[in-house]
N, C-alpha and C positions, 0 to 999 in steps of 0.2 A: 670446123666452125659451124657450119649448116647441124649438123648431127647437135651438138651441143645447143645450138639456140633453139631446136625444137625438142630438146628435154627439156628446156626452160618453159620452152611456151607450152607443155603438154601440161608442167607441176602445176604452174598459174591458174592452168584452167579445169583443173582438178574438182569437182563438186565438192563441196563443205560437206557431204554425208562420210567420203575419205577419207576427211581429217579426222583429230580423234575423237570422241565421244565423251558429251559431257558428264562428268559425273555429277548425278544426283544425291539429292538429301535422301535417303530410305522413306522417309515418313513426311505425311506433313506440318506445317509451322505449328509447334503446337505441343506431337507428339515424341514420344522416346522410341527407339530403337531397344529392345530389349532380344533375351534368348527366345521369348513367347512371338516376336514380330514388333509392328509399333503399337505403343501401349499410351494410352492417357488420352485425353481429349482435344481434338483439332480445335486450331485459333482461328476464325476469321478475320480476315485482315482487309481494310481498305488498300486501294492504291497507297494513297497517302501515311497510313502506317506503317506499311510494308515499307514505303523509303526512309522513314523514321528507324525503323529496325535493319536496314541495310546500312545506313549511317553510325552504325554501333557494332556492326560485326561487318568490317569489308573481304572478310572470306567471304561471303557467298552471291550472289546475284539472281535476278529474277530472270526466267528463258523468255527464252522470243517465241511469239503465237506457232512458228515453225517446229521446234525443243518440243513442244507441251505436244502439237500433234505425232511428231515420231516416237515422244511418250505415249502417249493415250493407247497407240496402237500395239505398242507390247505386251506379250504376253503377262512378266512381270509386274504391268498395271494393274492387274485384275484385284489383289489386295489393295491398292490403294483404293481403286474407286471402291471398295465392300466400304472399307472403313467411310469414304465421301458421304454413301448414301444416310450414313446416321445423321449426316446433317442438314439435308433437306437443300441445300444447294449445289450446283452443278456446273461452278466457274470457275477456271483456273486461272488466276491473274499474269500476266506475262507483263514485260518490260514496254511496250508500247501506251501511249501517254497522246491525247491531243487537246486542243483548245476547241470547242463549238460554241463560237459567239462566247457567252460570260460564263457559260460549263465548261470542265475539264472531265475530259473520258478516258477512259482506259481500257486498252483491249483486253478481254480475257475468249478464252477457247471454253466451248462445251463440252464437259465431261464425258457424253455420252456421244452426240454427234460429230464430235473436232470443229463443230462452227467457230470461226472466229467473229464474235461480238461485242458491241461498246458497250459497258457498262457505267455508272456517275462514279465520279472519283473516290466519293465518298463510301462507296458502297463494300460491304463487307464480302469478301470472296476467300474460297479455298487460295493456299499459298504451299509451294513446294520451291524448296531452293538451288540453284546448278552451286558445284564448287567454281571458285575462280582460276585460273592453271597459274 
């Protein structure tokens, strides 16, 4: 019984990098995945659009400012951010959302540094999608 209750207690306490790995979109909102890489031109997206557009496809979800930095630092990011630089901004919108006073913010992570920063809700940002399991 002792053996058993501390397999349980060992799973519970397992770090979420253990669990499995979300699968991402290839490109961002915007562009196509083609044989050439992603191909077309990124969309920028508000907070507030991005939930407009998650409201219409609930396959996919926006990552948490944590998702976006153990993206950023893979190797495999490196074509994504080529493609970001075309656009002269450098935020990746994540699912975190607040009220300050009569503004609503939204977190997004730096591109280049992993900061995570509030940005105005309104404001248009790079978007990449997780799947939902």
């Amino acid at each position: 019984m002792k053996t058993m209750m501390g397999v349980i207690g060992i799973i519970l306490c397992m770090p979420t990098a253990w669990a499995s790995t979300p699968q991402w979109e290839p490109c961002w909102y915007g562009q196509e995945l083609t044989e050439q890489g992603c191909q077309g031109s990124i969309a920028l997206l508000s907070a507030y659009d991005a939930r407009q557009v998650l409201r219409a496809n609930s396959r996919w979800r926006l990552p948490t400012p944590k998702e976006v930095d153990d993206l950023i630092a893979t190797e495999g990011f490196t074509a994504l951010r080529q493609h970001a630089s075309n656009t002269n901004v450098s935020h990746i919108l994540t699912d975190e959302f607040m009220a300050h006073g009569t503004e609503f913010l939204t977190t997004t992570v730096h591109i280049e540094s992993g900061r995570t920063e509030l940005q105005p809700w309104r404001k248009p940002v790079l978007v990449i999608w997780i799947k939902k399991p």
